[in-house]
MILUMGU-295085 format. One line per 3 residues: number of its first residue (from 1); their letters; for each residue x, y, z of C-alpha. Coordinates in steps of 0.05 Angstrom, whole numbers, padded with zeros to 5 digits. Each point is the difference from the previous one (the first is absolute). Layout:
<nodes>
NUM = a = X:Y:Z ~ ...
</nodes>
This chain:
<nodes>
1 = xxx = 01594:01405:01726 ~ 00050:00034:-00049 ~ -00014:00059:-00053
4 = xxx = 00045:-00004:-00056 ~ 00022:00041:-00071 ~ 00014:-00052:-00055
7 = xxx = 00037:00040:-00058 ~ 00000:-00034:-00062 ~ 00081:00022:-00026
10 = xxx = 00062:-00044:-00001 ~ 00022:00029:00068 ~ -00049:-00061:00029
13 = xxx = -00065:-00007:00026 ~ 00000:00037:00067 ~ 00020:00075:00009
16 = xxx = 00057:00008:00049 ~ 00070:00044:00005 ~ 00071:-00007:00026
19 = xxx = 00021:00020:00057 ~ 00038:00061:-00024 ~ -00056:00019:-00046
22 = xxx = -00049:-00004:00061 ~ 00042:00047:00033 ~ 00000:00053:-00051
25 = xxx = -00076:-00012:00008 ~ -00007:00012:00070 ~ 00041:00064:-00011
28 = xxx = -00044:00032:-00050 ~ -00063:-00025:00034 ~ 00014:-00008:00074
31 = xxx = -00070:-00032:00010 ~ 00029:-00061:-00030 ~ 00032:-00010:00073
34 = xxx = -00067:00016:00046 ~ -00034:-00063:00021 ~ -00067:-00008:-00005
37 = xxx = -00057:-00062:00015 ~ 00032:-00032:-00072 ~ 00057:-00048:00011
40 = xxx = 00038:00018:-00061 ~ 00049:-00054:-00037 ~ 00063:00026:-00003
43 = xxx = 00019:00056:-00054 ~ -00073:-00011:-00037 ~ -00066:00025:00011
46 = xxx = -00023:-00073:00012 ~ -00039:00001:00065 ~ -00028:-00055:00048
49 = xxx = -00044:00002:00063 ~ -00014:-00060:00048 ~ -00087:-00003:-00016
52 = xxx = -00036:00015:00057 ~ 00055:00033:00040 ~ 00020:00056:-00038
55 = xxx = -00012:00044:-00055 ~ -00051:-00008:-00057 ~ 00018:00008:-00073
58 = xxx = -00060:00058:-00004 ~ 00001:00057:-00051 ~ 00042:00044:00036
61 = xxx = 00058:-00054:00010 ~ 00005:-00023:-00076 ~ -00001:00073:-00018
64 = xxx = 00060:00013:00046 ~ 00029:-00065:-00030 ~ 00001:00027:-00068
67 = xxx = 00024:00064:00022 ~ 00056:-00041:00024 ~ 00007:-00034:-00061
70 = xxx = 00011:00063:-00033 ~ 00053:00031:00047 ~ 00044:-00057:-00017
73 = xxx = -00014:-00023:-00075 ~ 00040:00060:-00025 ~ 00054:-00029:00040
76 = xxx = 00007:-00070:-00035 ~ 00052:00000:-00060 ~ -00040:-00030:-00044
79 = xxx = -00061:00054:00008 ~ 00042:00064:00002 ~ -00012:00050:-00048
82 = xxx = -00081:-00024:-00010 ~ -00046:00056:00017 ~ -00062:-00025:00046
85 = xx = -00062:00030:00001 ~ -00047:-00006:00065
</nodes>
């Protein structure tokens, strides 16, 4: 089962970042790096768990999603400079 962002802007469909901008990430927010019951896609705050094996997609995980999703939108080009407001 997968939770995903879909961001409606030029930059596509799905949220993700680059490599090198992931890095920056991870140094600002070093939580970015701990691993947790999610299995995150690569550089995004897209998550999947195997149903039934792991994880559940309960309050408490799509909050810490979105917190995700957070740490690393001010880190995509085309979002830099917008204020957010949580």
């Amino acid at each position: 089962m997968i939770s995903d962002f879909i961001v409606q802007h030029p930059c596509g469909p799905f949220f993700s970042l680059s490599d090198a901008k992931y890095d920056k990430a991870v140094e600002k927010f070093p939580s970015l790096s701990s691993s947790d019951d999610l299995n995150y896609v690569q550089n995004s705050a897209t998550a999947g768990i195997n149903v039934g094996v792991e994880g559940y997609f309960n309050n408490e995980v799509i909050l810490s999603q979105f917190e995700r999703l957070f740490q690393l939108v001010s880190f995509k080009q085309d979002f830099e400079g917008h204020q957010f407001e949580v």
